[in-house]
C-alpha positions in Angstrom: 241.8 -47.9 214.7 244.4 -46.1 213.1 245.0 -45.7 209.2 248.2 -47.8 209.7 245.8 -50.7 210.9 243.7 -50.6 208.4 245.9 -50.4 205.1 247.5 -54.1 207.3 244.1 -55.1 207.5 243.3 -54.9 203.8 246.7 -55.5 202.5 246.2 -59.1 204.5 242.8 -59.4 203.0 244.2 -58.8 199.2 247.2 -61.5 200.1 244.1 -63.7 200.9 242.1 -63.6 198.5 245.1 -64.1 195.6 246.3 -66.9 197.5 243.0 -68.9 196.8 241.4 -67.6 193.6 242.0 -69.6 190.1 244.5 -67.7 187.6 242.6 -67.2 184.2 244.2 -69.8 182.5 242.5 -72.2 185.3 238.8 -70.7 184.9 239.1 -71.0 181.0 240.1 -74.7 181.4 237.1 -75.6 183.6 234.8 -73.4 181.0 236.0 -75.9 178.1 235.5 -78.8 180.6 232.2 -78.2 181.2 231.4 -77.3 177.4 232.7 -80.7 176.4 231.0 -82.5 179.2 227.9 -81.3 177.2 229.1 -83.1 173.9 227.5 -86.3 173.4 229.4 -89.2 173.3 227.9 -90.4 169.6 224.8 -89.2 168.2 222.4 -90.5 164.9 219.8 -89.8 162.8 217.9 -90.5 160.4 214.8 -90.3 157.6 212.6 -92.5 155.5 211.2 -89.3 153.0 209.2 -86.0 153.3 205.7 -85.2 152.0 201.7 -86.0 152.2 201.9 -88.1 155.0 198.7 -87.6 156.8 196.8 -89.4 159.3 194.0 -89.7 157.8 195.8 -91.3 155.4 197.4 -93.8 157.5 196.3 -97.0 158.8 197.2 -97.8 162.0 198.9 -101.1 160.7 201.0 -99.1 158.2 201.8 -96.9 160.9 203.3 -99.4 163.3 205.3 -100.7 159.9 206.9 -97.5 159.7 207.8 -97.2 163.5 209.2 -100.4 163.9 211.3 -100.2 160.6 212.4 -96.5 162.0 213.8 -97.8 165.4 214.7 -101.1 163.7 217.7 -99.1 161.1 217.9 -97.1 164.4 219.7 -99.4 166.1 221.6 -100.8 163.3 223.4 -97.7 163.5 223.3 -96.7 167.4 224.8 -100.2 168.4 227.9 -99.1 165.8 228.5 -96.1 167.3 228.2 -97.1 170.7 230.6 -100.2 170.7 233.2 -97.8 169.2 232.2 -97.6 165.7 232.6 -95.1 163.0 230.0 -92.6 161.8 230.9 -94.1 158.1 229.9 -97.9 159.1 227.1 -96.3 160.9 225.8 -94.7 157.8 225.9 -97.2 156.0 224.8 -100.0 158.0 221.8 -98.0 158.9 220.7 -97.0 155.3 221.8 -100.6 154.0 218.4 -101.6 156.0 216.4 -98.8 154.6 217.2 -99.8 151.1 216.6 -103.4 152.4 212.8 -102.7 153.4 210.4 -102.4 150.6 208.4 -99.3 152.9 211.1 -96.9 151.3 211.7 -95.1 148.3 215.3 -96.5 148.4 216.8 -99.9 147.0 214.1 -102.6 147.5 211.1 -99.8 147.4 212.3 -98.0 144.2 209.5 -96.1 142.9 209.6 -96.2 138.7 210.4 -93.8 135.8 208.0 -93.2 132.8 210.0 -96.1 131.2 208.9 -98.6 133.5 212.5 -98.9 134.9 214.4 -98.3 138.0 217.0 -96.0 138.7 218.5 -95.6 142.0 221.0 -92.7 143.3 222.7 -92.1 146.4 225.8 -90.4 148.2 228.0 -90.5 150.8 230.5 -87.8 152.1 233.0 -88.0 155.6 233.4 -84.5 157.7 237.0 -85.2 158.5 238.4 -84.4 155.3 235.0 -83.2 152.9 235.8 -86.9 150.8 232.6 -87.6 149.2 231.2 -90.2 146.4 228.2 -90.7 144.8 226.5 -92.9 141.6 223.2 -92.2 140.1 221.4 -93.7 137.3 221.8 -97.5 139.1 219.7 -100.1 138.0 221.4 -103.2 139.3 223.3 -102.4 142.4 221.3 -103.8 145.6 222.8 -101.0 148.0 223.8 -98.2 146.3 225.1 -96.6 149.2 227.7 -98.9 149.5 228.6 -98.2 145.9 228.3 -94.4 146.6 231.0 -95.1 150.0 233.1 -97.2 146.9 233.3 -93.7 144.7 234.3 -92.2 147.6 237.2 -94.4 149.0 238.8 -96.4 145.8 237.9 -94.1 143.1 239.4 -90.5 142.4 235.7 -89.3 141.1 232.7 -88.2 143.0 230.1 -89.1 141.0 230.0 -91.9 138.9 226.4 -92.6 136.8 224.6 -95.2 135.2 226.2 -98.2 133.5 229.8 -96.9 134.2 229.1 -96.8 138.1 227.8 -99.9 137.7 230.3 -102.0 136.0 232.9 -100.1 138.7 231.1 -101.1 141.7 231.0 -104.8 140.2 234.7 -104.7 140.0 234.4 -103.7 144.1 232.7 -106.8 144.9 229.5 -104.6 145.4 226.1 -107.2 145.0 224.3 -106.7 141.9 220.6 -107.9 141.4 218.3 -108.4 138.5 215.8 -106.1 137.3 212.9 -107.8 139.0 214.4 -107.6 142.4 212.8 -103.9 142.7 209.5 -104.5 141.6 206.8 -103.9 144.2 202.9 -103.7 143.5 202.9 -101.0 145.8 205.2 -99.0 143.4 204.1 -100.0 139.9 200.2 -98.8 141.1 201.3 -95.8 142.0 203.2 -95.5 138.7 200.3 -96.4 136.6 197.9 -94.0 138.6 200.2 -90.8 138.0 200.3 -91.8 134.4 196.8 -92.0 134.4 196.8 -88.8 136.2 199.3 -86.6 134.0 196.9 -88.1 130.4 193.9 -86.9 132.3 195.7 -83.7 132.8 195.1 -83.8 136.3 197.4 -82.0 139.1 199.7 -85.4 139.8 199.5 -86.5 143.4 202.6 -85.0 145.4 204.1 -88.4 147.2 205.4 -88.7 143.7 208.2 -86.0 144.4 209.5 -88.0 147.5 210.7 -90.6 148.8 214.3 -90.7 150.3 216.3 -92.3 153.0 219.0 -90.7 154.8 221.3 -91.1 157.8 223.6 -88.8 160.0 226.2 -89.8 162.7 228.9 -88.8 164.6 231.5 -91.0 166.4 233.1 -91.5 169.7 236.2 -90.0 167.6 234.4 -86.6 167.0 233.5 -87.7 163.3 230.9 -86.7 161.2 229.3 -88.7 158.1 226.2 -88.6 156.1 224.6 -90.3 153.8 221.5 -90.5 151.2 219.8 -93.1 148.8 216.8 -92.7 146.9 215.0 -94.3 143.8 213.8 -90.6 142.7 211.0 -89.4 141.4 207.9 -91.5 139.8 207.7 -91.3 136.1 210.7 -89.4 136.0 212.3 -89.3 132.6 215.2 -89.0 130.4 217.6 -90.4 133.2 216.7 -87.6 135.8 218.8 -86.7 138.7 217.7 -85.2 141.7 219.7 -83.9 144.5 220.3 -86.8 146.3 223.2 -88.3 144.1 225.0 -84.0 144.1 227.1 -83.7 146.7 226.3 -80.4 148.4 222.4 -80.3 147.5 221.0 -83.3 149.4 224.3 -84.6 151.5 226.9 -82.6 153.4 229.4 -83.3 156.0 232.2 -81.2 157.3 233.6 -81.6 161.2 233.5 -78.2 161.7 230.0 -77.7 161.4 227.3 -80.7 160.8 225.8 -83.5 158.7 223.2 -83.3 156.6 220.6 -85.7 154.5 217.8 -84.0 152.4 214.5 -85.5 151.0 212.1 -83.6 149.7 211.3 -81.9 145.7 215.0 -82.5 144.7 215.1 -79.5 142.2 214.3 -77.0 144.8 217.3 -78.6 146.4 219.9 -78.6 143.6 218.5 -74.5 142.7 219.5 -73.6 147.0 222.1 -75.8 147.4 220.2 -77.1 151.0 222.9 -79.7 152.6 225.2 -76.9 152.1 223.6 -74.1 152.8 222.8 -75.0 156.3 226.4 -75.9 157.0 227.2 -72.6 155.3 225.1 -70.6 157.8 226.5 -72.5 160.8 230.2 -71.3 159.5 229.9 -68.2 158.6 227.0 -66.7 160.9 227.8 -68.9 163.7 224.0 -69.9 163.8 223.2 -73.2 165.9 222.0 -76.3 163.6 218.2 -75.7 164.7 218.6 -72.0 163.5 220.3 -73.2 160.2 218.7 -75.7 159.4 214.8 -73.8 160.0 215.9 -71.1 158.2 217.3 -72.7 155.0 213.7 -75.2 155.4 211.2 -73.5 156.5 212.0 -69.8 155.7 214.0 -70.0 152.5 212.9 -72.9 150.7 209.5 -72.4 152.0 209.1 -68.7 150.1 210.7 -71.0 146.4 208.1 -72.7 147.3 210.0 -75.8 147.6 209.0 -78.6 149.7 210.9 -81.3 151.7 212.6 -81.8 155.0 216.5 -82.4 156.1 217.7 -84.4 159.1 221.1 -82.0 160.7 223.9 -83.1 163.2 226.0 -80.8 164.5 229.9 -81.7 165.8 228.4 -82.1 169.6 225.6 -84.2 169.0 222.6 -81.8 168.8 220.2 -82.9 166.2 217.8 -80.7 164.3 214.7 -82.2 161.6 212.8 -79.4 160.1 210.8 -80.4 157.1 207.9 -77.8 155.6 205.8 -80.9 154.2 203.0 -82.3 156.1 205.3 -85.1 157.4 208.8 -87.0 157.6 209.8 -90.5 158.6 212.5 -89.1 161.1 214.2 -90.4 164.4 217.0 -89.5 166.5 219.1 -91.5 169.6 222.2 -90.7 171.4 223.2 -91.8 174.7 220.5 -89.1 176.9 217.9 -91.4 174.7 215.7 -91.2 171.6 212.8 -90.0 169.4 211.2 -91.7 166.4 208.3 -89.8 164.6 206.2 -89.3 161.7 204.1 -86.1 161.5 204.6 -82.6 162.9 
C-alpha cells in the first residue's frame, strides 16, 4: 500500500467521522437537558420545632400524633404544588394547619410569656424577587402567617409588631381571635413549671427555647418561598423577639439559591444570621444546600454553642434538614416520594 493510499484512506475516515459527530453547541444542549431532567418538578418541606425530643421521652401515642399531623400539613402543601400551585399558597396552606394543631409551638399551641400572655411572630419571604413580610408581638391574629404574607404583599413594610400589625391585618380581612383561643393546659404547665424552675434557681428545662413551625417549597414555575410562625420562647419577657419574625435570621428565600425556615435558640440565630448564611455560602462558594446548610448548623452554630435545626430547599428540589439538637419534627415529599421524621 502506497503512501498515496493511505493519506485517501484517512482523509475518508476524518470526512466520516465529522459527518456524524455532534457540533459543541449540540453536546452542551443535551448536557443542560439532562441537568434539568434531574430538577424536580415541585418539592416541600417542612418542621414542627428543634430540641429535647427523646424517646424515652415519648410515648408511643404522642408519637403517632406528631407523625400524622407531619404528613397531614404534608399534603396540604404537596397537593398545591402538584395541581399547579404556587410555593406561596403552599406555604401558607401548609403552616396554616400547623398553627391550627395545638401539638405546635405556633398559633393554637402558643407557649406563654412571664406575663401570662401570648405573643405570636412569623414571616414570609418569595425567592423571585427577595419580597418579604413579617409581624411579631401578635396576640389576636389566628394565622399569623397569613398576616406576615399581608406585610409582604399590600404593605410597603417588612415588619410590622404588636398592636399596629394587628389592627393592619384586621383591615385585611385577616381572622382575629380572643385571648382564650390560645390557652392550652399543656402550655400553661409548662409555664408554671419553668417559673417554678427559674425561683428555685434551677437550670430551666431546654424545650423552653423551641418550638417553631416552618415550611419550604418550590413550584412547577421554578419558585421558591418560605415561611415561619412561632409563639416564642416560654416566659419570655418585655415583648421579646426571636428570629423567626427577622427576615434573614430564621426565613430566607432567593431563586438563585434556596429556601430556608429556622427553629431552634432564636438569639443564636439573629447573632449568625442562619437563613441567610446558608444561602450566602451556596452563592458565593458555590457549596450544595447539604454542605451549606451542615456547615452553618452543625459546624458553626454548633462551636457558639447555639442550638436548633433548619429545613433548606434548593432551586432543583434537593432538600437538606440538619439540626444539632437531639431532635426535629421534619418531613420532606416531592414527586420521587417522601420522608417524615422525628429524631436523628
Amino acid at each position: 500500500m502506497n503512501y498515496k493510499t493511505i493519506y485517501l484512506l484517512l482523509l475518508s475516515l476524518f470526512l466520516f467521522q465529522c459527518s456524524n459527530s455532534e457540533n459543541p453547541s449540540t453536546q452542551v444542549s443535551k448536557i443542560n437537558s439532562n441537568a434539568e431532567s434531574q430538577k424536580a418538578a415541585y418539592a416541600i418541606a417542612i418542621h414542627g420545632g428543634a430540641g429535647t425530643i427523646t424517646k424515652k421521652n415519648m410515648t408511643p401515642e404522642k408519637e403517632k400524633q406528631y407523625l400524622t399531623a407531619l404528613n397531614a400539613a404534608l399534603d396540604i402543601g404537596e397537593n398545591i404544588l402538584k395541581n399547579g400551585g404556587s410555593s406561596m399558597d403552599a406555604v401558607e396552606k401548609t403552616i396554616h394547619y400547623m398553627e391550627d394543631s395545638p401539638l405546635f409551638n405556633a398559633g393554637k399551641g402558643a407557649v406563654f410569656t412571664n406575663a401570662e400572655t401570648n405573643e405570636l411572630d412569623a414571616s414570609f419571604m418569595e425567592g423571585k424577587n427577595l419580597n418579604a413580610g413579617s409581624v411579631g408581638g401578635v396576640s389576636n391574629i389566628k394565622n399569623p402567617i397569613s398576616a406576615a404574607r399581608a406585610v409582604m404583599e399590600k404593605s410597603d413594610h417588612v415588619l410590622l409588631t404588636g398592636k399596629g400589625a394587628e389592627i393592619f391585618a384586621a383591615a385585611q380581612g385577616i381572622e382575629t381571635v380572643e385571648s382564650k383561643y390560645f390557652f392550652t393546659q399543656r402550655r400553661w404547665d409548662f409555664l408554671q413549671k419553668v417559673k417554678a424552675e427559674e425561683a428555685a434557681e434551677k437550670e430551666v428545662s431546654s424545650e423552653a427555647k423551641h418550638g417553631t413551625v416552618g415550611c419550604v417549597a418550590l413550584d412547577k414555575n421554578g419558585n421558591l418561598a418560605a415561611g415561619t410562625s412561632t409563639g416564642g420562647m416560654t416566659n419570655k419577657r418585655w415583648n421579646r423577639l426571636g428570629d423567626s419574625p427577622i427576615i434573614g435570621a430564621g426565613t430566607y428565600a432567593n431563586n438563585a439559591t434556596c429556601a430556608v425556615s429556622c427553629t431552634g435558640h432564636g438569639e443564636y440565630f439573629i447573632r449568625y444570621a442562619v437563613a441567610h448564611d446558608i444561602s450566602a455560602m451556596m452563592e458565593y462558594k458555590g457549596a450544595s444546600v447539604q454542605e451549606a446548610g451542615d456547615y452553618v448548623i452543625n459546624d458553626k452554630l454548633v462551636k457558639a454553642q447555639g442550638e436548633g435545626g433548619a429545613i433548606c430547599l434548593d432551586k432543583n428540589g434537593n432538600v437538606a434538614m440538619p439540626f444539632n439538637s437531639e431532635g426535629m419534627y421534619r418531613a420532606y415529599a416531592k414527586p420521587s416520594g417522601r420522608e417524615v421524621l422525628i429524631y436523628k
